[in-house]
C-alpha positions, -999 to +999 in steps of 0.1 A: -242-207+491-215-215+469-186-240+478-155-221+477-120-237+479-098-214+502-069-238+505-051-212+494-049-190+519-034-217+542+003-206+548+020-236+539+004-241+503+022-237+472+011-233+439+030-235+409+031-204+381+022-169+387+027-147+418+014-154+451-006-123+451-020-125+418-035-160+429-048-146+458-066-114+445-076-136+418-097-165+440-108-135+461-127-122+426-139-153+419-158-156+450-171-124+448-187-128+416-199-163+425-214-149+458-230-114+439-241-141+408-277-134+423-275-103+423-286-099+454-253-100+481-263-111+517-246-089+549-233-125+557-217-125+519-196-097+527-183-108+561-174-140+541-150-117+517-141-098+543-124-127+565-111-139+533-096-108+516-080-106+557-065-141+557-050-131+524-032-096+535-012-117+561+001-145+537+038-148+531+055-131+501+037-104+500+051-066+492+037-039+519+013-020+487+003-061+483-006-063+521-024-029+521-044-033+486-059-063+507-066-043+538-083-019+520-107-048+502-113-058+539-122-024+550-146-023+521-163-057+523-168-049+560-189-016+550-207-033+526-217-060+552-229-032+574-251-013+546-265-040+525-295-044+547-305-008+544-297+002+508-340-011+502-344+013+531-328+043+520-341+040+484-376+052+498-381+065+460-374+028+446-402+012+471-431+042+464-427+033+430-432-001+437-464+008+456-477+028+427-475-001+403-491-019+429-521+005+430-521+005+387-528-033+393-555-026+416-567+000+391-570-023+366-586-053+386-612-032+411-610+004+394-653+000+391-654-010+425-639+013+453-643-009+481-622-035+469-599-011+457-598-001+491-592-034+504-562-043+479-546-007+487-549-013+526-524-044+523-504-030+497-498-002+527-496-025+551-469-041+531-451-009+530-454-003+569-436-031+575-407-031+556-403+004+566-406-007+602-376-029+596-354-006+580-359+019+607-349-010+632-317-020+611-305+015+606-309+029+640-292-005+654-265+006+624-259+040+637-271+053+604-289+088+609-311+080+578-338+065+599-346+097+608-359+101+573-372+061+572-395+076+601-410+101+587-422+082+559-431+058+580-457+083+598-469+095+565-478+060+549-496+055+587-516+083+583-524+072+547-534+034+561-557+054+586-573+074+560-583+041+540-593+020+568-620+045+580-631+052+541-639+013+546-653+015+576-681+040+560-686+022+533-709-002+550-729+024+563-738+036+528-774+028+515-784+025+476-799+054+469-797+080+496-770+106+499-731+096+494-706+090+522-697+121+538-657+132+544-647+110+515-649+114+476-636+092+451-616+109+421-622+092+390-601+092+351-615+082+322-606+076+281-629+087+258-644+053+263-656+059+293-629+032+308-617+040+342-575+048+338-572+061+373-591+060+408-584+075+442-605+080+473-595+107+493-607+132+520-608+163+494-613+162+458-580+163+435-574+194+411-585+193+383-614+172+393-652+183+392-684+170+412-709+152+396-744+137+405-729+101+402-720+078+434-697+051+434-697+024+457-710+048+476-688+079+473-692+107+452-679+109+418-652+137+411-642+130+374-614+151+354-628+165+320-611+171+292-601+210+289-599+211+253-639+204+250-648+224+275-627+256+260-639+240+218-679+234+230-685+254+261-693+223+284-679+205+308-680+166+300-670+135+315-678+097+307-679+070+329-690+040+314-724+046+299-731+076+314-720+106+307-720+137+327-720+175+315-725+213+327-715+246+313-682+255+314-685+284+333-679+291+370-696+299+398-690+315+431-679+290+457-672+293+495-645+319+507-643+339+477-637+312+453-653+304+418-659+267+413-678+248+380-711+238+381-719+201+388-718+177+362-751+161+359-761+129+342-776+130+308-803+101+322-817+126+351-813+160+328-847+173+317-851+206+292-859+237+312-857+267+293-824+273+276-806+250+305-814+214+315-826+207+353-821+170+375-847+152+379-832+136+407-800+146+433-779+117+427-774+086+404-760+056+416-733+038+390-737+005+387-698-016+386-712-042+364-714-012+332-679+003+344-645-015+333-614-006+341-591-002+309-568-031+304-566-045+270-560-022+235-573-024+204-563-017+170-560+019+166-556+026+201-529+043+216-508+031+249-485+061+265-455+041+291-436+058+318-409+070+296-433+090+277-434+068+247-463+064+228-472+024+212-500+023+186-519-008+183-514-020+147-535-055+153-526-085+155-517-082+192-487-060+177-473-026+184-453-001+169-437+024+191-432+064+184-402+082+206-393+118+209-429+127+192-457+150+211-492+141+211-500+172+188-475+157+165-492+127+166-527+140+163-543+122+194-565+134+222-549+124+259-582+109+262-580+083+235-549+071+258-545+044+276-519+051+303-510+042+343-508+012+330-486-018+353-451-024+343-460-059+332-483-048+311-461-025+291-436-051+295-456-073+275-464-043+252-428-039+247-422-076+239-447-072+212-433-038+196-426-046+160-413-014+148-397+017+164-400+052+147-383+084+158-399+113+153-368+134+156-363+164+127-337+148+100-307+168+107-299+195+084-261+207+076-261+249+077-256+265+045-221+264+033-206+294+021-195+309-017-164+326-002-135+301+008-121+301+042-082+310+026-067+310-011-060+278-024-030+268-033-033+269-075-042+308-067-011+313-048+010+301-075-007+320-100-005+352-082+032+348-076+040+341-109+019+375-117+041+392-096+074+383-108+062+386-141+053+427-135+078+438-114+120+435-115+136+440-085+180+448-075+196+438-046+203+464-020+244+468-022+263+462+010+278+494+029+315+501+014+331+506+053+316+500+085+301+521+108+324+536+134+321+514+173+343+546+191+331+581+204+362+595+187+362+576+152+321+590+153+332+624+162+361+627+133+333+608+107+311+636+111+339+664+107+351+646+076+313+647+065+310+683+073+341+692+056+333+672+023+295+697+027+309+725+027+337+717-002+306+706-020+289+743-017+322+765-020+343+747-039+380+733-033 
C-alpha cells in the first residue's frame, strides 16, 4: 500500500499558490493513480478514496459546485468499493475463456493420453467451482441479483466435474484389448500429420465426428475427417498418428430413421474382400507413445491464432503473419493447420513475427468521367464575349407620365384613350 501524505485535508493547513480545491482534487488523483498503479484496485482501495474525497468536500473555502463535485467522487468510490469484488464474477465470459486456454495446455501436454487429460481438466474445473462459489457468496451478501446467473453456471460446470470424474472412474476398469468403455467416447482432431489439435471425452460423440475401430486410453475414437477428401476421393479418412483410418463416404441407415457413415476402420486390420475391405479384428488399441500432440511448427507450416490470422513458419524459429486473407486465398488445407493453440504459445509466435502482409485488394479510385461537372471558367468568358459580339441590344425607354393611383384619373385615361381611337378611324 502506498504512503500517502493527507496533511492536507486537515483544516488548519495552508498551502501557498493555487486554489484550495485545485490542491485537493489534485492529491485526491494522485492517490488514485498510485493506488490503481497495479492495476488491480482492492474494495479497501476505494473506501480509502472514498473517506478521502469526503474529508475534502467539507474543507473551508470551498464553492457549493466545489463541495458537490467531491460528493459525487465519494458517491462513486463507494460503488466502486462495493463491485470490485464481483466484476471477475460477472465476467463469466472472461473466466471460460480462461478455462479453455487451460484445456489447449492440457491438449498439448496429455492430448495422447485421455486419462491424464482427465485428470488436469478435473482441477482446472475444480478451479472454476470455486471461484464461482465465491462470487455467488459476495454478490448475494452485495444484494446484486447477478448471482442468480453466477448459479447457474455454477450448476453447469458441476455437472461437467461430475461427468469427468465418473469417465475416470471407468477408466480403471478398462482392459487392453477387450471392448471400449461404455457411456463415454473420446472425440479426437487431427492435422494432416496425424498430430492430435483437439481432444474431448464426452457422453455422446461431437458433430461432425465419426466412429472408428481405434480405442484410446480406453475410449472409443471419434475422429473429424476432412470433408473435402471425402467429397474429392469418395472415402472417409482420418489419421491419428501412424494409423490411419478409412471407409466409404457414403451413409448408412442408423437408429430412428437416421443415416450415419460407416465406421472408419484401420488400414493395419483391413483385409481385401471383394471390391470392399473387411476387419480382421473389432478394435485396435492406440498406443500414446506413437501419438503427439501438436506443439511445435516447422518451416512451411501454418499456425491459425484466435483472431483468425494466419503465421507461416519461414525457419529460423521466425514467422511472418497474413491478415484479412482466406485459406482458399492462401492455398492451404485446414488440416495442414496448426490451431487451438495456448495464448502463450501464440504469444511467443507473435514475438517472433518478422513480417506482416495484408491481404486486402489495393484500393481502386472509380472511373472518372469525360464530361465536367460545370463549365469552367475560360469557357464562360469565351461564350460571353460570343454573345456580345453577335447581338446589340437598346435600352427599354422609361414611361413619359405615370400611371394614374385614382379611380377617377383611371376612368377619364381611358375616355381620353377611347376618344383619341375613334379620331384615329374617323378622322378629326
Amino acid at each position: 500500500m502506498p504512503v500517502v501524505d493527507i496533511s492536507f485535508l486537515n483544516p488548519k493547513y495552508k498551502r501557498s499558490g493555487g486554489s484550495g480545491y485545485n490542491v485537493l482534487s489534485t492529491h485526491l488523483s494522485i492517490k488514485e493513480a498510485q493506488l490503481k498503479s497495479d492495476g488491480n484496485p482492492s474494495p479497501g482501495d476505494y473506501k480509502s478514496l472514498r473517506d478521502d474525497a469526503l474529508k475534502a468536500a467539507v474543507s473551508p473555502g470551498l464553492t457549493a459546485s466545489e463541495r458537490s463535485n467531491f460528493e459525487v467522487k465519494a458517491a462513486n468510490y463507494d460503488s466502486l468499493s462495493k463491485t470490485t469484488v464481483l466484476r471477475d464474477a460477472q465476467d463469466i465470459d472472461n473466466m471460460n475463456r480462461a478455462v479453455k486456454n487451460d484445456n489447449k495446455k492440457l491438449t498439448v501436454a496429455f492430448g495422447n493420453d485421455p486419462q491424464l487429460f482427465l485428470r488436469g481438466k478435473l482441477q482446472v474445473l475444480e478451479g472454476k467451482m470455486f471461484r464461482l462459489r465465491e462470487n455467488v457468496a459476495d454478490q448475494k451478501q452485495a444484494g446484486d441479483e447477478s448471482y442468480i446467473k453466477t448459479s447457474l453456471e455454477l450448476d453447469s460446470t458441476e455437472n461437467e466435474w461430475l461427468d469427468v470424474q465418473a469417465a475416470l472412474e471407468t477408466v480403471g476398469s478398462y482392459q487392453k484389448g477387450g471392448n471400449p468403455i461404455e457411456g463415454f467416447v473420446v472425440n479426437v482432431e487431427t492435422n494432416s500429420k496425424g498430430e492430435i489439435r483437439d481432444i474431448e471425452v464426452s457422453r455422446e460423440p461431437k458433430s461432425g465426428y465419426i466412429a472408428t475401430t481405434g480405442v484410446l486410453g480406453g475410449f472409443s475414437v471419434y475422429g473429424k475427417v476432412n470433408p473435402k477428401v471425402g467429397v474429392k476421393e469418395g472415402m472417409n479418412v482420418f489419421k491419428i498418428g501412424n494409423e490411419v483410418f478409412s471407409a466409404g463416404a457414403r451413409l448408412r441407415p442408423g437408429p430412428n430413421g437416421t443415416f450415419e457413415p460407416d465406421v472408419l476402420t484401420a488400414k493395419s486390420q483391413q483385409m481385401p474382400l471383394g471390391r470392399g475391405v473387411k476387419a480382421t479384428s473389432n478394435f485396435v488399441d492406440l498406443d500414446p507413445i506413437n501419438i503427439k500432440p501438436q506443439r511445435d511448427s516447422n518451416p512451411g507450416d501454418w499456425v491459425q491464432s484466435t483472431d483468425g490470422s494466419f503465421y507461416k513458419d519461414i525457419g529460423n524459429r521466425q514467422y511472418e503473419r497474413y491478415i484479412n486473407a482466406t485459406k482458399d486465398q492462401l492455398q492451404i488445407n485446414d488440416f495442414d493447420i496448426l490451431k487451438n493453440l495456448p495464448e502463450e504459445t501464440l504469444k511467443v509466435i507473435k514475438q517472433r513475427t518478422i513480417k506482416t502482409i495484408d491481404n486486402t485488394p489495393p484500393y481502386v479510385p472509380p472511373p472518372t468521367s469525360d464530361i465536367p461537372f460545370g463549365p469552367t471558367q475560360s469557357s464562360v468568358s469565351e461564350n460571353k464575349s460570343d454573345v456580345n459580339a453577335g447581338a446589340s441590344y437598346s435600352r427599354t425607354p422609361s414611361p413619359l407620365e405615370r400611371a394614374p393611383k385614382s379611380a377617377l384619373g383611371t376612368a377619364v385615361r381611358a375616355t381620353q384613350g377611347a376618344v383619341n381611337y375613334l379620331k384615329s378611324i374617323f378622322g378629326k
